[in-house]
Every structure is written in structure tokens, then in C-alpha cells.
N, C-alpha and C positions, 0 to 999 in steps of 0.2 A: 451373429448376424447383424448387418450394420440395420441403421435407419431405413435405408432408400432400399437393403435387399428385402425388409419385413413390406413396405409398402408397395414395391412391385409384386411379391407374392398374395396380399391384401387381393390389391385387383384381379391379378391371373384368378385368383379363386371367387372373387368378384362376378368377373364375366365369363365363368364356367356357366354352361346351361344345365350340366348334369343338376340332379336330384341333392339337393345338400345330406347329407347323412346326418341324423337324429343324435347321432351318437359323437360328433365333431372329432377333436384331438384325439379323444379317450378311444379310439376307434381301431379294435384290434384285428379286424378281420383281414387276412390278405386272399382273402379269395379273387380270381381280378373279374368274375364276374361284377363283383362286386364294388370295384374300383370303377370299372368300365360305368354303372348305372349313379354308381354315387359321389359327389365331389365333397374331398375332407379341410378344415381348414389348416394351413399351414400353423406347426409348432411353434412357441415362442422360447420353446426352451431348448437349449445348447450344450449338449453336452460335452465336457471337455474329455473324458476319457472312454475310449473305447476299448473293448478286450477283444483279443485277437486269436484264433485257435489254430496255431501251428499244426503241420503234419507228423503222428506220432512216429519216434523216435525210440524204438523197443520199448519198453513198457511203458514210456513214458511220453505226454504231450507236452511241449512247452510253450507257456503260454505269455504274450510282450504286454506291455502296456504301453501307449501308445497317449503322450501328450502331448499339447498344443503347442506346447512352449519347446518340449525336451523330449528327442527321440530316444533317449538309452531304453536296452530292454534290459531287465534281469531274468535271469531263470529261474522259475521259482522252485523250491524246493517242498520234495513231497513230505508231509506228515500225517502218521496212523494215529486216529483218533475215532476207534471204530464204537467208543461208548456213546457218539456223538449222532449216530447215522439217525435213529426213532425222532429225536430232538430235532432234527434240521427238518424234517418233511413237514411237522409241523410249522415249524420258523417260517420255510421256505416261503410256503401260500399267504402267510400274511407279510411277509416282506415287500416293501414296493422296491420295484427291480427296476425302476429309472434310476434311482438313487445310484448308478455307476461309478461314482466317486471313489465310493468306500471298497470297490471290487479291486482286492492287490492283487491278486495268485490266483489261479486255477490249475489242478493238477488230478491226473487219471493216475491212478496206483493200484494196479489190479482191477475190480471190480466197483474198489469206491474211486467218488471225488470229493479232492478235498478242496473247499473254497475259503483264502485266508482275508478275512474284511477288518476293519480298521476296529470293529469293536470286538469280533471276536472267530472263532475257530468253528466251519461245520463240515461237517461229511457228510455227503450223502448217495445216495448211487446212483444209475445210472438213470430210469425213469425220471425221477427226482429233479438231476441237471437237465433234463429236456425241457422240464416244465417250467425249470426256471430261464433256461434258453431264450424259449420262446412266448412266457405270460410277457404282459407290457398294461396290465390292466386291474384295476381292482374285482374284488369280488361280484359286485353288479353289473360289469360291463362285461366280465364274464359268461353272465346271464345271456346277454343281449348276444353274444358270439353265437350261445349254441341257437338262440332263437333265430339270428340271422341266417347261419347255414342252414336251418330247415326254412327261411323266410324266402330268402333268394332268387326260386324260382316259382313259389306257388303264392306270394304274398304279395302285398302292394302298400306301400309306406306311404301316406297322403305326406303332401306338401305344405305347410301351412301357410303357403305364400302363394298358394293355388284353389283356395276356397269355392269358386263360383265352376271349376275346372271336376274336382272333388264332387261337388253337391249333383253337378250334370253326369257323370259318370258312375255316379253313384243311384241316382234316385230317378234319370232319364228327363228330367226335366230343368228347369233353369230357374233362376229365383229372379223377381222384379228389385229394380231399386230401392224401391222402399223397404223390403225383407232387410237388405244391409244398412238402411238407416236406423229402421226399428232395434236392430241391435246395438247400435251405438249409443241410443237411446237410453236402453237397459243398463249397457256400462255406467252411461253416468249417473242411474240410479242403484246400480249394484255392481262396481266395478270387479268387486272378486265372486259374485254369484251373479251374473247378467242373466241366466236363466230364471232365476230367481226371483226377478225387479218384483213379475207382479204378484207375488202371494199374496197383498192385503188384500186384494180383489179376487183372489184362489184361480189363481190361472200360472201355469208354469212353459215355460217355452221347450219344445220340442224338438223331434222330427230332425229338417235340416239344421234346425238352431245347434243340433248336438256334433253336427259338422262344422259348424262356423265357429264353433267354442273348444273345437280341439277334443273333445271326449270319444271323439274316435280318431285314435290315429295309423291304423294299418287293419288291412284285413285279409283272409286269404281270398284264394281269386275264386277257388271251388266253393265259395262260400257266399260269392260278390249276391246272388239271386234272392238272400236272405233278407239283403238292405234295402230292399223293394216294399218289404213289410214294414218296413220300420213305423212305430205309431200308426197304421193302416187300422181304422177299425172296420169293425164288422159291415157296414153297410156304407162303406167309403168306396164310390166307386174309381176308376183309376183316373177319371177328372179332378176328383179331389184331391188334394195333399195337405194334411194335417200339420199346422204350423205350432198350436195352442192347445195347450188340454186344459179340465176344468176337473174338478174332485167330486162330483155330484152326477149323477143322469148318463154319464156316458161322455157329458159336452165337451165338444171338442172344434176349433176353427183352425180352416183353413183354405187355402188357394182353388178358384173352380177355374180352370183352362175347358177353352173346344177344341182348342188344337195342342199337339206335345209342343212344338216349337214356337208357341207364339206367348204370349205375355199372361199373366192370369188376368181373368175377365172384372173376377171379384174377391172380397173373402167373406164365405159363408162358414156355417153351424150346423152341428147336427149333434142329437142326444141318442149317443147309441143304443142307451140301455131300454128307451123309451121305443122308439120308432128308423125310420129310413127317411123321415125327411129333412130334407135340405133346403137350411133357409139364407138368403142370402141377407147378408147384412152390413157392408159397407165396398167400397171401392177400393180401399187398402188399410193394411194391419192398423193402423194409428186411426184409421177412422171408427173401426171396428172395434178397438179397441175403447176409444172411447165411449162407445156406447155401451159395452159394458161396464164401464167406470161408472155409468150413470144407474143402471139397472142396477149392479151391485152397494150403489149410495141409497138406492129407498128401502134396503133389506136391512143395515148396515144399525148397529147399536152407536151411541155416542162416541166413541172411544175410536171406533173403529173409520167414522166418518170421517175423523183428523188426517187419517193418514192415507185418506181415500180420494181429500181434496186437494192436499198437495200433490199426489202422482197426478189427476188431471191438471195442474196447473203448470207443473213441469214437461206433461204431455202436447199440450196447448203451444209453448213458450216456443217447444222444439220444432214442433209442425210447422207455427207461423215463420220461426228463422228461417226455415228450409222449403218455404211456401209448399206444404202439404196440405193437400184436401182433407178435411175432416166430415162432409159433409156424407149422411147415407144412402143418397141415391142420387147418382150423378150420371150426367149424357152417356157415359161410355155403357153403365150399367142400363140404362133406358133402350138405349139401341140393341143389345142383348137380346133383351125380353123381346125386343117386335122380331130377331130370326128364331126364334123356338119355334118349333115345327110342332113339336107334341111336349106333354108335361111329363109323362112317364110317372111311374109310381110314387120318387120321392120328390116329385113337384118342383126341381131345378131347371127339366125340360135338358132337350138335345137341338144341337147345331147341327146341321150340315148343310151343303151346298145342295137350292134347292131355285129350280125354274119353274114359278108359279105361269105363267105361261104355258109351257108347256105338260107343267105340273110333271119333270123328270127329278127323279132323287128322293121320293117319299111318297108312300101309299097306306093309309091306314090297314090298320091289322085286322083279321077276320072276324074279330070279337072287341068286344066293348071291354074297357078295364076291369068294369064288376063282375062280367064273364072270366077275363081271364082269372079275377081275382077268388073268384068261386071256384074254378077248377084247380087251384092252387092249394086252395084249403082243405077242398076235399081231400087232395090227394097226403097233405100233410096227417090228416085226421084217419085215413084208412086204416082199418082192422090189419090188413091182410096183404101183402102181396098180388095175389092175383087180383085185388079191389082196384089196389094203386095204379096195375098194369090196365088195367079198363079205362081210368080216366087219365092214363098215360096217351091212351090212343088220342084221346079227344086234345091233347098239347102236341102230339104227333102232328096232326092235321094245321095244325097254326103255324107250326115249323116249319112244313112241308110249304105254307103259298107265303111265309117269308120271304122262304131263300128262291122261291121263284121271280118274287119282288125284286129280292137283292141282282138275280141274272140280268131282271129287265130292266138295272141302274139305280133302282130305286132302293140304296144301301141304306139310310134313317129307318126302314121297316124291321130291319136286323138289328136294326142299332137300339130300337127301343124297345123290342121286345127281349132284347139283351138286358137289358137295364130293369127292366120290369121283373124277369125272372130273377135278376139277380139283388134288387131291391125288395121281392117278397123273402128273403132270408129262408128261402126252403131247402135243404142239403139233396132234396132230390132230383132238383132240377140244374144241379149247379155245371153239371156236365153240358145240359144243352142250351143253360146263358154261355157258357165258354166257346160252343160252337158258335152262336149266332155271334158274340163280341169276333172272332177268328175272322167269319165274314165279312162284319162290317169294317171293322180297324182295317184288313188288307186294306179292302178297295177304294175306302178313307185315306188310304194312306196317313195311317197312326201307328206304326208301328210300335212306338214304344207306351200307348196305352195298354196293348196287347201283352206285352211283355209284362206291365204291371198287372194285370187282369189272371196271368197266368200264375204268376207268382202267389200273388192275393189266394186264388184258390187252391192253390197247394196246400195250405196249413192257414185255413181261414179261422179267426178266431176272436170269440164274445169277449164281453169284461172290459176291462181298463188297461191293463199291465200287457202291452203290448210293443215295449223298447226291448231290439235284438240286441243291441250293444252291452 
């Protein structure tokens, strides 16, 4: 292949839009579903001889060889060497079968084949020659063959050239600027563990970090509802999204959105192992982060301060080059706090759209927190069944002039008693935060907090170890 034919082929595969295949040249699959979804790149390698399989001629095929420079064919002649057959099947599989060079002769003689190569003599039969027909692959791409025909239509191969694509399709919401600064960040403090930057300060990046870092790369599709959990802790409602973990308490930060499609508001904390509160704590990762630079410097033994003041100074450096806010409470977070309509359990408070005029879009609930928070306990604490179902009744009745609330527009009444039930961490009431979240999310139009809220309580779960991947 000349120069200019290798760089036209370069671009054709260039400005393919298909999916590049993971698996490039080495890529043995002909399935064309498979061709049709994925673009391979063009070989660079040339072979000069090809074998050719005549149509058999009574017992015999004959077979040409066919070169670049010189058409003659021979015919090869057949040889019994049937001590040879056990030995070749072994040979065969570790053979790399591009090596066509060395292929003189092929010949069907009865039931064997016999293949004559430049270094030496093998028979083999009939399965045998199929598999050598048709391998073009090493042992590990192999692999990847049978995994791709069960992958092909239930699976989905992330792009690594489609991160922010990935993350949204993946987790229903979208990451801010800064999330992809702060990783770059970490690169160039830990360019082969970027997850890893900040251990001196016991914090390890997470969540979507393990998208952007390639440690997931395919997943199947029947499976896609699991990745909704991913680092989801216990008392993380589907506003939050956990960016950060920490090794102690539960603590964990990350992203608090009012809306799925709009920008995160802040990045808050919460200690799951402790409580359901939610604390906010800076405008973005770098700010927030700083400030636990700081927190974990007055805990911090000699030794450990060294290397606690260089990562803020290299944090500092990066923020100001890229004029990032460091500061922990800024205009955008102050404006926040004045549309909180109510605080709800874990003290973050709820958004919605709300006409203090006409005061449409939110009605306090029939009970004070400490009420509800006392029928909640009770009901935790009951001996009995039939105990539970009594003061069942009495959370019936609160449900009941929610969703009246909700008919009469006033959807923040569902929305916070969703958040309260589901912020008291009771397994008994988790069915009807799921209906009141159902209400409010529709007529919100939140659809995809709904979806994380559902998923969440599928398989909701205490502790720390809570990465699907």
C-alpha cells in the first residue's frame, strides 16, 4: 500500500462517525452487525501471499499460491503423515496464522489435511483446518470474539471520546466544568492513579470520576438501572450525586442539583454512617475541596502536613490559572438559600417553583417535623404488626391532604414529605416516600430524579462499599 493509499484510508476512518472498536486491527469478528455499529482501523500490513482453494478434483483439492510478483501455480502434492495429526492441533492454536508466507501446500487426502510450511510438515483434519481457516487472532482477542457475539446486542461499549455523553446516559445527569477541571488537576498530581491525587487528605474520587477514568468500559443494557446506584449512599437523595468519598463516618461529597437539567447548585457532605444531614460546603469541587485541605491540616501529625501543603498550593496555583472560585459561599449559593421553601429533614431544604402571592406550589404539611418525626419512631420501635398498622393510620392521614395538596398544584407538599420520609432512613415507609417522590417528580417535571429515586430503593444500601463496577 503506497503512502497516499495508507493516508486516504487514515482519514476515511477518520471521519467515520461509527463507534471506533476497542479492539482496532486485531478485530476478528465478521459479524456485520458488528461492522454496521463499529469502525476498524485500516491494516498496515501487506500481505504478499495468498492461498487459494480450488474446487475438489476427486479426492483431491488443489491448491495455487498466488504472488505479487509471479503467477505460476504448482500443485501440490499429497503426503501421509498421520503420526503428525494430535501434534498439529496443538501447534495449530498457537500458530499466528497472518504469518502466510510460510503457507506452500494445502492438500485434503481423505479425511486428513496436510499443510506443507517452510519449517516443517503437519496434518491435521478437518475441524482443525476450519479453525485455522478462519482464527486471524491471538488467544485474548479470542476472548473478546466470544464476549462480543454475546455483547452485540445486549451490551453497550462506552466511547472514550464521549465522556460527558457516557456520564449523562449513564448516571441522568450532566457534570459542570469544573468536575473535568478537577480531574485534570488530579492528573497532574497523580497522572497514573488521578483517582488517587487526594489520599494524603483520605479522600478518593469516585462515582462519575470512574467514568472519566475509563474503569468502566461497557456494560450490558439489562443491567444499564444498576449504574444509577453507583456510590449512592444510604441517605443520598436523588438531588445528590457523590463525587468524593472519605474512609471515616460515612463522609462522602458531592453535587446538590434542584433541577436534573440544570447545572449543580453546590458541592455538599454528608456522614452517612452518622446522620441524613446535608451540609453544603462550597460552590465547586476545588473550593470544597480546599476546605478540607484545611480541616484535615489541623488533625494532621508533622510528617503528614508536608505533603498536605503542597497539594493546597498546587490546588491554589491551578484554580487561580484557570480563575476558579475558591471561596465557600458565594452569590450563586446565597440566592439558593432565599428559594428554600421548607428544610426538610436533612436541612438542605427543597426548590420549587413557587407564587408567594398567590402562595400556589406549596402548603405546609399537616404536622410539625417533631410530629412527624415521632410517628416515625414509633412506628420503627413497634413490638407488633398490628402496633405498626395503628400508627400506620395516623402517616395515612398526612399522605392523604399531601396528595390533595399536590391535585391543588401545590406539588413542594409531596415533594417534602418525600424527602422527610425518605430522610428518616425507615424501611417501612420507603414505599410511600416512593409514591409521594412519583407525584412530585411527574408534575415537576423531573423525570430523571424519579428514575434515580426508583432505582435507589430497589437495593438501598448502609456502609461504605457501595461501587457496582
Amino acid at each position: 500500500m503506497s503512502d497516499n493509499d495508507k493516508e486516504e484510508a487514515f482519514l476515511a476512518y477518520k471521519n467515520d462517525s461509527r463507534i471506533p472498536c476497542r479492539y482496532g486491527v486485531k478485530c476478528y469478528q465478521k459479524n456485520q452487525m458488528h461492522h454496521d455499529k463499529y469502525k476498524h482501523p485500516p491494516s498496515n500490513k501487506q500481505k504478499t501471499n495468498i492461498v487459494k482453494r480450488k474446487p475438489l478434483i476427486g479426492n483431491k483439492r488443489k491448491i495455487a499460491e498466488i504472488d505479487d510478483d509471479d503467477d505460476n501455480k504448482e500443485e501440490a502434492v499429497p503426503i501421509s503423515v498421520p503420526s503428525k495429526i494430535q501434534k498439529v492441533k496443538t501447534d495449530l492454536i498457537n500458530t499466528n496464522v497472518d504469518d502466510t508466507e510460510n503457507v506452500i501446500d494445502y492438500v485434503e487426502t481423505g479425511d486428513k489435511h496436510l499443510v506443507t510450511t517452510s519449517n516443517d510438515e503437519k496434518v491435521i483434519d478437518d475441524n482443525t483446518a476450519e479453525i485455522k481457516e478462519e482464527s486471524d487472532v491471538s488467544s485474548d482477542n479470542s476472548n473478546h470474539v466470544n464476549d462480543d457475539d454475546s455483547c452485540t446486542d445486549t451490551c453497550t461499549i462506552l466511547s472514550p471520546t464521549c465522556i460527558k455523553e457516557n456520564i449523562k446516559n449513564l448516571l441522568l445527569v450532566e457534570m459542570p466544568e469544573d468536575f473535568y477541571q478537577f480531574y485534570d488537576f488530579c492528573k497532574l498530581i497523580s497522572e497514573k492513579e488521578p483517582l488517587m491525587a487526594l489520599k494524603s487528605i483520605n479522600l478518593y474520587l469516585v462515582g462519575p470520576f470512574d467514568i472519566i477514568s475509563n474503569k468502566l468500559k461497557s456494560y450490558k443494557n439489562n443491567d444499564k438501572e444498576k449504574y444509577l446506584r453507583h456510590w449512592r449512599y444510604y441517605y443520598d437523595p436523588p438531588e445528590f450525586q457523590t463525587i468524593i468519598r472519605g474512609n471515616k463516618d460515612g463522609l462522602h461529597l458531592g453535587y446538590w442539583r434542584d433541577e436534573c437539567n440544570e447545572k449543580p447548585i453546590y458541592v455538599a457532605k454528608n456522614k452517612a454512617d452518622i446522620d441524613c444531614i446535608i451540609q453544603p460546603v462550597a460552590e465547586n469541587i476545588f473550593g470544597a475541596i480546599n476546605i478540607c485541605i484545611e480541616d484535615k491540616w489541623k488533625t494532621a501529625n508533622l510528617f503528614e502536613k508536608t505533603s498536605i501543603v503542597q497539594l493546597q498550593k498546587k490546588l491554589k496555583e491551578f484554580a487561580q490559572k484557570y480563575d476558579i472560585t475558591l471561596e465557600k459561599k458565594t452569590d450563586k449559593m446565597i440566592n439558593r438559600e432565599k428559594k428554600v421553601i421548607v428544610r426538610t429533614f436533612h436541612k438542605a431544604g427543597i426548590v420549587v417553583p413557587y407564587n408567594k402571592k398567590t402562595q400556589l406550589g406549596y402548603r405546609e404539611l399537616s404536622v410539625t417535623d417533631k410530629e412527624l418525626q415521632q410517628i416515625l419512631k414509633k412506628m420503627d420501635e413497634a413490638s407488633s404488626s398490628e402496633e405498626r398498622k395503628k400508627i400506620m393510620c395516623k402517616l395515612d392521614e398526612i399522605v392523604r391532604l399531601a396528595t390533595i395538596a399536590a391535585d391543588e398544584c401545590d406539588f413542594g407538599t409531596c415533594l417534602e414529605l418525600a424527602h422527610d420520609l425518605f430522610s428518616s432512613g425507615s424501611v417501612y415507609v420507603q414505599t410511600i416516600a416512593l409514591q409521594m417522590f412519583s407525584v412530585a417528580y411527574t408534575h415537576l417535571d423531573r423525570p430523571e430524579f424519579l428514575e434515580i429515586i426508583k432505582a435507589h430503593l430497589k437495593n438501598r444500601k448502609r456502609g461504605s462499599d457501595l461501587s457496582v463496577i
